[in-house]
N, C-alpha and C positions, 0 to 999 in steps of 0.2 A: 114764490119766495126764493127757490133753488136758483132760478133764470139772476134774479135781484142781488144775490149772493156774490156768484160767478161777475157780472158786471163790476161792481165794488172790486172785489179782489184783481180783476182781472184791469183795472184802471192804475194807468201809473201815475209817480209820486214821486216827492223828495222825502228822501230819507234820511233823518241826523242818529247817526249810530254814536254810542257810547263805548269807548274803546277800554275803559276801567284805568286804573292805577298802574296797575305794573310793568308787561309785555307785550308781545303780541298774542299769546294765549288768555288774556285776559277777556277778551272781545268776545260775547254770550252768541249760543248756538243762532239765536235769530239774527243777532247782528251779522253773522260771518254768512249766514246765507242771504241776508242781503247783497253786502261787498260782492258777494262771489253772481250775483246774479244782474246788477245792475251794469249799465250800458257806461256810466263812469263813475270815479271813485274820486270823490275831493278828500285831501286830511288837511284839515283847520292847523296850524304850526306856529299862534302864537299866544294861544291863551295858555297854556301846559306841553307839559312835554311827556314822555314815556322815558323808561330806559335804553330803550333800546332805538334804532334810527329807521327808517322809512325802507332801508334797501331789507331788514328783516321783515317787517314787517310785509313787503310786497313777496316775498318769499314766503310766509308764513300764508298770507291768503289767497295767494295763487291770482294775484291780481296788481295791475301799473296803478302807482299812485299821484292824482297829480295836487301839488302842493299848492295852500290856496292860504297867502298871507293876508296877515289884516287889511292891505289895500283893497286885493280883490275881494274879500269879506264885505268892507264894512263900504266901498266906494263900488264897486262893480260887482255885485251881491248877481244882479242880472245874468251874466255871465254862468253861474252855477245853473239859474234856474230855466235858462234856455230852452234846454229840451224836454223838463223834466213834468209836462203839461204831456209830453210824447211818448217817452220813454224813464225808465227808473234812474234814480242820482245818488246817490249816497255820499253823502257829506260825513266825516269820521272826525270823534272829535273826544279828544284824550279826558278819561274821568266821566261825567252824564254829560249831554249833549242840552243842557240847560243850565250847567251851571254859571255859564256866563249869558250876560243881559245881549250881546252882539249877536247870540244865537236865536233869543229871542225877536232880535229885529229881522231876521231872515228868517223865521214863519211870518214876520208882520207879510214881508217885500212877497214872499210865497202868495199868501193871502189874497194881497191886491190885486195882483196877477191870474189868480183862478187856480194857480198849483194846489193840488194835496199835497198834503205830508205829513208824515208818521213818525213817533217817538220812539228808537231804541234804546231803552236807558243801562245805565251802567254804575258801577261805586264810581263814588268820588268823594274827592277830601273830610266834604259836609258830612257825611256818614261813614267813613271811613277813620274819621278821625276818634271813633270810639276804640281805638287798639290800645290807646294809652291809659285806660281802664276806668273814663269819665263818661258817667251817665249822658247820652244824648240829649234829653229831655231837660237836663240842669244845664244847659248852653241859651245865653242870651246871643242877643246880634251878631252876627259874624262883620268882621272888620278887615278891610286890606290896608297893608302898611306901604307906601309906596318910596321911590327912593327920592331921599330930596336931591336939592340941586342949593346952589350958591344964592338962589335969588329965591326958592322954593320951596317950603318948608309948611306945609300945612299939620295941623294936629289936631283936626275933628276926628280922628279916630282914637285920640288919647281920651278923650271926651266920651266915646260910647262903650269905650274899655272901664269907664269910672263908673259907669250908670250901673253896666252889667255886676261890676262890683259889691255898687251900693245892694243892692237884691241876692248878693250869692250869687248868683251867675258864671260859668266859667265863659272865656272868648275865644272863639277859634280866631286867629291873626291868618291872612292869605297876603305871603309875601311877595314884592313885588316882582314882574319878569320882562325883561326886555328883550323882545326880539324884532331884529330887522327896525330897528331906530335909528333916524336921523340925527344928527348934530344941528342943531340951530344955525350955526352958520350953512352946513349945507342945505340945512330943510330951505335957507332965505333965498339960498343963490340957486336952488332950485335944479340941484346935484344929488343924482340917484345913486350916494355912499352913504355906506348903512355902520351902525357900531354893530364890534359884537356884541353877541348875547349875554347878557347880564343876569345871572340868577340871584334876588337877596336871600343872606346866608340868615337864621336866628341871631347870630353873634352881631350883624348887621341891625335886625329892627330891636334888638334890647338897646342897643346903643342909643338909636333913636328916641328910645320910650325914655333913656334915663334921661336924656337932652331934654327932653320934654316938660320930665319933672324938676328936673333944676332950675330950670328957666322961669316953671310959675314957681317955685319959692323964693325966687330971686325975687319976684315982682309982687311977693302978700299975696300970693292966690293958690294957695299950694293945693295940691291934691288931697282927698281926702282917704280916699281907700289906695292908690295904685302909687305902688314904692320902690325902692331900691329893694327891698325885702319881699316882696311880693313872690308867692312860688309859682312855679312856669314848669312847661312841660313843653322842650324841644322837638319834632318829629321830622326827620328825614328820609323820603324815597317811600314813602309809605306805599304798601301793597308788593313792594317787589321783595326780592330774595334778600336783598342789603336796607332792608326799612331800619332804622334805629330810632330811639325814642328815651331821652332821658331828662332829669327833671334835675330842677336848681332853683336859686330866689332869681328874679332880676336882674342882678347884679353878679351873679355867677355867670352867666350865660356868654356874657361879653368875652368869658376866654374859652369856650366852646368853638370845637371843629368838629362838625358831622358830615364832613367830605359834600359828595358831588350833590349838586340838585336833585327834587324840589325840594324846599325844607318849609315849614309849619309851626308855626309857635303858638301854642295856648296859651292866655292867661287863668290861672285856678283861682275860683272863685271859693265859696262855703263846700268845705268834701263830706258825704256822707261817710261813714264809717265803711262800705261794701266799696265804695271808691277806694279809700284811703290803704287797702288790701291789694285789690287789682291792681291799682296803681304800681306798685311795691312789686308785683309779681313782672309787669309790664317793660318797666324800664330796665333801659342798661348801666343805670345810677349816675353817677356825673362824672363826665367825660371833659377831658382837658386837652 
């Protein structure tokens, strides 16, 4: 059994570390002794971000980081897993290292390949967004609001906002992020210029949500739970030293500034009275 032990342990893997919320000190004692013991170190750079940028963080772990965009993620996935049938990998990835579905296609790509690999998890949004003093377990679907465009404009997420509603439910909103995006004209002409990064701001998907809503009353279909009155609870940078978190209707929010990225918008569903306290203790009230 001891011989059977020793082998398991002693067989290498890829590893997806969860680097938490905030800094570089957020990353848990197993994670960091991964990082510091594997042969390389990938940081995933476009689902979230940290506060802080790559040259502290390689400072902080005593290790080179090489940065591994959605291209080479989600098109040259191989690349990461190369050696790692041979030697240890550690893939770093801001918040748990499942909170996004791409991460889960690289344990599929691992899989097929015959790689192991092993979970270090970390906070992230989904459980982290209990700072603003709303029960976990009273959260329905979580929804991403993404940014439209001229031609683009979907709103099956105003839709699972409504459901969650109908039932009391609050909705965690995961706003959208751009990094390392093409322009259409360049994506066609087939030219490697990139926009900058893009973070959507709360003031941003309220805007969105109230579009939303005037548009089905315009057309006799109006919403039945989700309003211009609807109360919301903004969250910015959560887990670091400058998290802020304050609360308004819907329609308040659009003249909200909570400075630099990530930012987090709930919608409040039916509050318990043990909420409706925390809540109150939690926020920095409404911010203009």
């Amino acid at each position: 059994m001891n011989a059977l032990i020793a082998r398991v342990v002693d067989e290498k893997m890829l590893y997806l570390v969860g680097l938490g919320l905030g800094d570089a000190k957020d990353i848990s004692v197993k994670g960091l002794e991964v990082v510091r013991n594997a042969s390389k170190v990938y940081l995933e750079a476009y689902t979230s971000i940290l506060t802080v940028g790559k040259e502290e963080l390689e400072q902080f772990y005593g290790r080179e980081l090489i940065v591994a965009d959605r291209e080479m993620v989600e098109a040259n996935s191989d690349e990461i897993l190369a050696d790692a049938d041979r030697t240890d990998v550690a893939f770093l990835v801001v918040g748990d290292p499942l909170g996004a579905t791409t991460h889960a296609d690289l344990l599929l790509r691992a899989a097929e390949l015959g790689v192991r690999w092993s979970i270090v998890h970390n906070a992230s949004i989904i459980n982290a967004v209990g700072c603003c003093g709303l029960q976990l377990y009273r959260f329905g679907e979580t929804v991403s609001i993404p940014f439209w465009t001229e031609t683009w404009k979907p709103e099956s997420f105003v839709d699972k906002i409504e459901q969650n509603l109908k039932v009391g439910l609050h909705t965690l909103c995961l706003l959208d992020i751009k990094m390392k995006e093409q322009s259409l004209e360049n994506l066609m002409r087939g030219r490697k210029v990139f926009e900058p990064p893009r973070f959507m701001t709360v003031s941003q998907a309220a805007a969105q949500l109230l579009e939303v809503i005037a548009a089905r009353s315009a057309t006799g279909t109006p919403l039945k739970c989700l309003s211009s009155g609807t109360p919301c609870i903004g969250l910015a940078r959560v887990g670091s030293i400058t998290q802020t978190i304050a609360h308004d209707v819907l329609a308040g929010i659009c003249r909200w500034e909570m400075g630099n990225p990530l930012h987090s918008l709930v919608i409040i569903g039916h509050l318990h009275p043990l909420e409706e306290k925390i809540l109150a203790l939690s926020s920095n009230a409404h911010l203009v």
